[in-house]
C-alpha positions as CSV (number, residue, x, y, z in Angstrom):
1,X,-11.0,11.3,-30.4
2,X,-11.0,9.3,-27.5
3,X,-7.6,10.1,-25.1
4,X,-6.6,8.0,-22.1
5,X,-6.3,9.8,-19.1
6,X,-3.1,9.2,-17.7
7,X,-3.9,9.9,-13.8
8,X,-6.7,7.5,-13.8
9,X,-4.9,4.6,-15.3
10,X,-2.2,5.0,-12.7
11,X,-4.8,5.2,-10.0
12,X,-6.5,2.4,-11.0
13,X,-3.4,-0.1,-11.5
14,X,-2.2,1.2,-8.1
15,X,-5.8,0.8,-6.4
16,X,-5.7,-2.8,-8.1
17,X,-3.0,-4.1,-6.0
18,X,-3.4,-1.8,-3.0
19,X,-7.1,-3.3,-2.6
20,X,-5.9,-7.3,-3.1
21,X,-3.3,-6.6,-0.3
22,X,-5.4,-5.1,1.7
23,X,-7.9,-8.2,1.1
24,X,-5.3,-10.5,1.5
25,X,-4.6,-9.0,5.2
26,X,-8.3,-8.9,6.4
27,X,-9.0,-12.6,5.0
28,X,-5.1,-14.6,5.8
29,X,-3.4,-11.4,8.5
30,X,-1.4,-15.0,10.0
31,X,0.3,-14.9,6.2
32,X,1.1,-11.3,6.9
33,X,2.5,-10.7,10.7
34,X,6.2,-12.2,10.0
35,X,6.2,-8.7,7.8
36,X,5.7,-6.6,11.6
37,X,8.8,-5.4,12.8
38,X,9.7,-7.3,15.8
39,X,10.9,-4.7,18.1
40,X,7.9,-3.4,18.1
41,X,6.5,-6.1,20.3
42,X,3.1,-6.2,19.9
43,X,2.3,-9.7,21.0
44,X,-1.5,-11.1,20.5
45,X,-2.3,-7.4,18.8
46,X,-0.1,-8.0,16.1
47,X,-3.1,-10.0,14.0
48,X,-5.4,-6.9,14.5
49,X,-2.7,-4.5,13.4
50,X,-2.5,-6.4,10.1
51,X,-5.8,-6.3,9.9
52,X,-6.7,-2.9,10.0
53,X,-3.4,-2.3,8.0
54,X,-5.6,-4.5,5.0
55,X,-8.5,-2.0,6.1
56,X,-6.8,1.0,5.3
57,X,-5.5,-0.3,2.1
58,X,-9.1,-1.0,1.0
59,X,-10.3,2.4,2.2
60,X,-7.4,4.2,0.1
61,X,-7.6,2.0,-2.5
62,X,-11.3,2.1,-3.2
63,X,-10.7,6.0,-2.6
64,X,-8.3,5.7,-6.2
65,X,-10.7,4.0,-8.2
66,X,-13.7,6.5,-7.4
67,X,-11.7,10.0,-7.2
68,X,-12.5,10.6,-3.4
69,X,-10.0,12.5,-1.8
70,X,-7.5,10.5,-4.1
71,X,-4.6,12.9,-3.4
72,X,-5.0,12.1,0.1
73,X,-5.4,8.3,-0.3
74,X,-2.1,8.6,-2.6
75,X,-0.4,10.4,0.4
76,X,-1.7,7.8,2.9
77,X,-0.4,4.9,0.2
78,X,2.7,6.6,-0.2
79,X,3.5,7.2,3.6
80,X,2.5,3.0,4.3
81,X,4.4,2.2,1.7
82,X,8.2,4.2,3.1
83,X,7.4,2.4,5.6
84,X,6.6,-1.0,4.1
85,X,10.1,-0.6,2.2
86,X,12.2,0.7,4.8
87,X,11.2,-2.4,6.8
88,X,12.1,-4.9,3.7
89,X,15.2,-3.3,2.9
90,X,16.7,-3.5,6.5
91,X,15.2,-6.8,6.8
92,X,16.3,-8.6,3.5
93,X,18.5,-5.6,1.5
94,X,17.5,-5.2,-1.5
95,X,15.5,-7.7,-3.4
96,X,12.6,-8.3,-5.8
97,X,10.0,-7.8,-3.3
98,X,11.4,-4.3,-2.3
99,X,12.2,-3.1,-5.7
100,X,8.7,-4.5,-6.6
101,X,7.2,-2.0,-3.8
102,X,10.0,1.3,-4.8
103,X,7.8,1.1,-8.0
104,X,4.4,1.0,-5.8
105,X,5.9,3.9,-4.2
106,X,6.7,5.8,-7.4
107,X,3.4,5.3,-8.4
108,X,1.8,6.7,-5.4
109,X,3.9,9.3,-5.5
110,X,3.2,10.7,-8.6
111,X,-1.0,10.7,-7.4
112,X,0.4,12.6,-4.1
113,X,2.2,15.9,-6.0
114,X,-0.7,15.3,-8.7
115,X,-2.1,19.1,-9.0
């Protein structure tokens, strides 16, 4: 009998969108700097710290799908991703967006304390 294996599915779902936002930063990173924190005044570095934001992403994502070092790429996920919410929530409180990436977090989460 054939039985699903629970931690790949959740990698692979997580590595799906991990990987398109990480694309989607390397290809459009002007789409994604209003998302930097301001006071961190970064000026024309802001575009290259997007970028290898998306580069990561892609690194840890591809890391999910092939089972290399995926408790670490989880951990690395799961760290970007405190941060990506902490950001939203001061930012705009609590919306769809944020709620959407607590779940993302979950997810990640759940790889990290994977024995």
């Amino acid at each position: 009998m054939w039985r699903i294996n629970k931690e790949v599915v959740l990698s692979y779902f997580l590595a799906f969108v991990v990987i398109w936002f990480g694309v989607s930063e390397v290809s459009s990173p002007e789409r994604w700097v209003v998302f930097v924190p301001t006071f961190l005044n970064l000026g024309d570095m802001v575009n290259s710290l997007v970028m290898v934001h998306g580069v990561v992403l892609v690194l840890c994502g591809l890391s999910l799908v092939f089972n290399f070092y995926r408790r670490i790429a989880a951990f690395i996920v799961l760290i970007m991703l405190i941060d990506i919410v902490t950001t939203l929530i001061l930012v705009s409180g609590l919306d769809e967006i944020s709620v959407r990436d607590i779940g993302l977090l979950g997810m990640a989460l759940a790889l990290a304390l994977k024995n």
